[in-house]
C-alpha positions in Angstrom: -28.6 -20.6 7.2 -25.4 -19.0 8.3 -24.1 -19.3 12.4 -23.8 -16.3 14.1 -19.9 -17.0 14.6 -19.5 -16.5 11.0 -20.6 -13.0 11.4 -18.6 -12.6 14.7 -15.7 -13.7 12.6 -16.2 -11.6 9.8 -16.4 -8.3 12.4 -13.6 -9.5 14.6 -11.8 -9.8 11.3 -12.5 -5.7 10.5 -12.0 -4.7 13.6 -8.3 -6.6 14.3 -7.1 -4.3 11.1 -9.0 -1.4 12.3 -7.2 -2.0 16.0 -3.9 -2.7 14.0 -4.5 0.9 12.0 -4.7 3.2 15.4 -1.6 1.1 16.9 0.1 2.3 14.2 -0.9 5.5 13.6 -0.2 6.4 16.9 3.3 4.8 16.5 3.6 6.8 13.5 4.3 10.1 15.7 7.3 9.3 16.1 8.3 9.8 12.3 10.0 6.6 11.8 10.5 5.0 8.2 8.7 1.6 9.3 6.4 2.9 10.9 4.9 4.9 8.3 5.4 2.1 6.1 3.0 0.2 8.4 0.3 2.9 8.7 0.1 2.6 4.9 -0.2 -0.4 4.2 -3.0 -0.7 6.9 -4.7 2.0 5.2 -4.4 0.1 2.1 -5.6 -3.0 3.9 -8.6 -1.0 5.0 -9.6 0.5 2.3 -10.2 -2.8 -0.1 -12.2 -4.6 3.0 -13.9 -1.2 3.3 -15.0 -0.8 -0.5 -16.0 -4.3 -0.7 -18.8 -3.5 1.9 -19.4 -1.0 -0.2 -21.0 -4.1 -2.6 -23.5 -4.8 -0.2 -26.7 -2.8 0.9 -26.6 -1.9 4.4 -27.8 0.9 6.4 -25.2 2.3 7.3 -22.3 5.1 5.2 -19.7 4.5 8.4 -17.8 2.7 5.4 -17.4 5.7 3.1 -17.4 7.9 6.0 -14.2 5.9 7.1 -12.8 5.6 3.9 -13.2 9.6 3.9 -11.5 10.7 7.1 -8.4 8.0 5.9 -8.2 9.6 2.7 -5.6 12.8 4.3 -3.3 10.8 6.9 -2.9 8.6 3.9 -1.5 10.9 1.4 0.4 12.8 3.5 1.8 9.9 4.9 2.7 8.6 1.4 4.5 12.2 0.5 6.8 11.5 3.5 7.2 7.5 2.6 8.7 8.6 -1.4 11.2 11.1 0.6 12.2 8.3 3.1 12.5 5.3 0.7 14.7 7.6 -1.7 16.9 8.5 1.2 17.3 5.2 2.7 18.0 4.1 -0.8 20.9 7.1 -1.2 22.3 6.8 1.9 22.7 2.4 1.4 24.0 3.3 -2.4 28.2 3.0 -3.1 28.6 6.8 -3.9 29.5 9.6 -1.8 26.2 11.8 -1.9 27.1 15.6 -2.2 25.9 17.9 0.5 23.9 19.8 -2.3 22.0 16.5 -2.6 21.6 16.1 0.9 20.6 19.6 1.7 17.6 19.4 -0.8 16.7 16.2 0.4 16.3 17.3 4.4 14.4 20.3 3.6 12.3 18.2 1.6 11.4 15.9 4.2 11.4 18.6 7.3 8.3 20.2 4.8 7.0 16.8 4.6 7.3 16.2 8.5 5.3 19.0 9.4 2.3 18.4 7.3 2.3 14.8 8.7 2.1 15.9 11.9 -0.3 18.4 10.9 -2.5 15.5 9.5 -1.7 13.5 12.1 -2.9 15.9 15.0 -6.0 16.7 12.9 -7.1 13.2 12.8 -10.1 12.2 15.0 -9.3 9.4 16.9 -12.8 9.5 18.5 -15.0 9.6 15.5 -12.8 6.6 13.5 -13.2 4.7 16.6 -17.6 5.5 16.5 -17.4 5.1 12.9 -15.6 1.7 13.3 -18.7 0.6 15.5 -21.3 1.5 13.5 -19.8 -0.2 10.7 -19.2 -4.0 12.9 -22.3 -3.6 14.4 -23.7 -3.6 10.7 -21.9 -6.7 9.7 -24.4 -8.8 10.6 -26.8 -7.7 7.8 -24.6 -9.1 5.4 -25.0 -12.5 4.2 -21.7 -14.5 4.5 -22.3 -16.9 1.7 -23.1 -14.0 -0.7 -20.0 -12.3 0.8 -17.5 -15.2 0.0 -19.4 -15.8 -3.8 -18.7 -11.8 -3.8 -15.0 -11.7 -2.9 -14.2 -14.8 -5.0 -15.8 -13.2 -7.8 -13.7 -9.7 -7.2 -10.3 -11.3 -6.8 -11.1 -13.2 -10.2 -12.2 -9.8 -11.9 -9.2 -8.6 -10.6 -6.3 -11.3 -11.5 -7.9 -10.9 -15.2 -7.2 -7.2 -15.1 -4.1 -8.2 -14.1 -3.4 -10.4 -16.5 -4.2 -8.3 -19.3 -2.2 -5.5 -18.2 1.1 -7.3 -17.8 0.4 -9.1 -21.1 -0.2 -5.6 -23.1 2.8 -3.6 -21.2 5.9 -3.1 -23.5 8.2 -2.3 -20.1 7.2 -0.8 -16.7 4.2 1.5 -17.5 1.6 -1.0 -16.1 3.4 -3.0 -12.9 2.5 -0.1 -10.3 -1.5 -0.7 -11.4 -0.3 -4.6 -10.9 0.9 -4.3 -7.6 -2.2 -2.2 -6.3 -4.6 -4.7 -7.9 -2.7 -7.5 -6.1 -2.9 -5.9 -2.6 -6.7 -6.0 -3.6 -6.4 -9.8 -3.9 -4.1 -10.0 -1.4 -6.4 -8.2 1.3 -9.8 -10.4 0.2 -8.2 -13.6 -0.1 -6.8 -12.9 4.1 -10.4 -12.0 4.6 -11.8 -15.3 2.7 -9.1 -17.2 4.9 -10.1 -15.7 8.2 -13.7 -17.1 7.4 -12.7 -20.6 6.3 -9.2 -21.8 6.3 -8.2 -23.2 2.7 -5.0 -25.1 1.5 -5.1 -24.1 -2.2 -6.2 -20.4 -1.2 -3.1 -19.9 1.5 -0.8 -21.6 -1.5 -2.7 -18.6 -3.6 -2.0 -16.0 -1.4 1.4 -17.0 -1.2 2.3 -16.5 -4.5 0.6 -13.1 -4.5 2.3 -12.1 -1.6 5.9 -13.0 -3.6 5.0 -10.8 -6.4 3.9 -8.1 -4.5 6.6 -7.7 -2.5 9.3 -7.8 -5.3 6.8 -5.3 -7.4 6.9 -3.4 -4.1 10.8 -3.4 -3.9 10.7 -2.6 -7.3 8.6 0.0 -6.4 11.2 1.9 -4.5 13.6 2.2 -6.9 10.5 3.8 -9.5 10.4 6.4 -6.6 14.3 6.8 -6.5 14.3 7.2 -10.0 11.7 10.5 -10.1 13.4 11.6 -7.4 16.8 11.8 -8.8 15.5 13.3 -12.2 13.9 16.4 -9.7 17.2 17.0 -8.9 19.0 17.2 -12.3 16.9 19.8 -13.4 17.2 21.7 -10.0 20.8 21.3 -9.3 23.4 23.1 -12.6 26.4 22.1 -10.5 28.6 20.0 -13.0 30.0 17.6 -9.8 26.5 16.9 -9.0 25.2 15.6 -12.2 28.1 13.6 -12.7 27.4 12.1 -9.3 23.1 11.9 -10.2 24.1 10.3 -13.3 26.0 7.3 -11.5 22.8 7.3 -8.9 20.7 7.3 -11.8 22.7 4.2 -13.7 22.7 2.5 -10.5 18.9 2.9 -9.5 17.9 1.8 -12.9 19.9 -1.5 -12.5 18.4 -2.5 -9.1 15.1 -1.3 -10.7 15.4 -3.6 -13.9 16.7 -7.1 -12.2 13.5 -6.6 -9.6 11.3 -6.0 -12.4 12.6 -8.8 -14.5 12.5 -11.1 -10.9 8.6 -9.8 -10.6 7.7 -10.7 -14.3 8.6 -14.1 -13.7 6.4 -14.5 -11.3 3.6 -12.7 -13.3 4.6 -14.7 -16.3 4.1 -17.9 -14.6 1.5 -17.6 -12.4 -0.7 -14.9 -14.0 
């Protein structure tokens, strides 16, 4: 028969990313690159703890209701994220970037701005926060030993699809499907360890955290490199494409040694 605490544990557990989420979000006002980093990847966070309640039958939908009212802060925070990393990425690059480039850029992310705030001041503080307490105060139904049986079974699903999709990709096609299937795994096993603390599963984690974050690097560059190709077809000027062209040789570099550093890691460990 489970103990109470391990239900306790499991809602304190929720509600310490839900708390971390509004933190966040209301740092997130204030426009700053980190900090919409942050709100994303406690949305991301959420959303895996929040569709693996979905596997169990309780009488509550505060879960899909949640995962509903996330769904537009998210995206427009991850338009705004693509126009940040690609500037941060320009602006710490070795080349001189035109004023045409930059100009496009800003009016980009001034469009962006707006709708984030938009988003941001539409979001209902008030009914995420009820939601959140109908959904802990429904924790208790669940059955923690089914739960961990549950979890361990989806993070093994999960580092088979993994698996098979690094060993059938021919380059780069599959790695961004790989990285959001290991912040799966990497969200479930926190949950398992916040349950029951684990040697071998914190060595686990570990190594899924590496790969992550070098797919995530790699990441940026991906979003560089589609941002840079918008612009060659929208700027003729012959001084800019010379100048897109040396981004573009440069971004693909960086991009290819961070892949090649991530498949090592997927190579020997998945």
């Amino acid at each position: 028969m489970q103990s109470k605490e391990e239900n306790t544990g499991l809602s304190s557990f929720y509600r310490e990313r839900f708390d971390s989420f509004l933190i966040n979000l209301s740092l997130a006002k204030q426009i700053k690159e980190e900090d919409i980093h942050k709100l994303r990847v406690d949305i991301k966070y959420i959303r895996s703890l929040l569709l693996l309640i979905e596997e169990f039958d309780l009488d509550t939908d505060a879960g899909s209701k949640l995962l509903k009212q996330l769904n537009g802060i998210f995206n427009s925070a991850g338009k705004l994220r693509a126009l940040q990393v690609s500037k941060s990425l320009l602006l710490n690059s070795n080349v001189d970037i035109p004023t045409e480039i930059m100009i496009v850029l800003d009016g980009r992310m001034n469009v962006s701005v707006e709708n984030f705030r938009a988003k941001w001041s539409e979001f209902e503080i008030l009914k995420f926060k009820k939601g959140v307490a109908s959904l802990c105060s429904s924790l208790n139904q669940v059955n923690i030993s089914e739960l961990k049986i549950k979890t361990d079974s989806i993070i093994h699903d999960e580092l088979e699809i993994v698996n098979k999709l690094f060993n059938s990709s021919q380059g780069e096609e599959y790695h961004h499907e790989i990285r959001k299937l290991l912040k799966v795994v990497k969200a479930l096993q926190q949950l398992l360890l916040a349950l029951q603390d684990d040697e071998k599963r914190r060595q686990a984690l570990d190594i899924v955290n590496s790969t992550e974050t070098l797919l995530g690097n790699w990441h940026n560059y991906k979003v560089m490199d589609k941002f840079l190709i918008k612009l060659d077809k929208e700027l003729p000027q012959p001084s800019v494409k010379r100048i897109l062209k040396n981004l573009k040789n440069q971004n693909n570099k960086l991009k290819l040694e961070l892949k090649n550093e991530a498949d090592k890691y997927l190579r020997k460990h998945f």
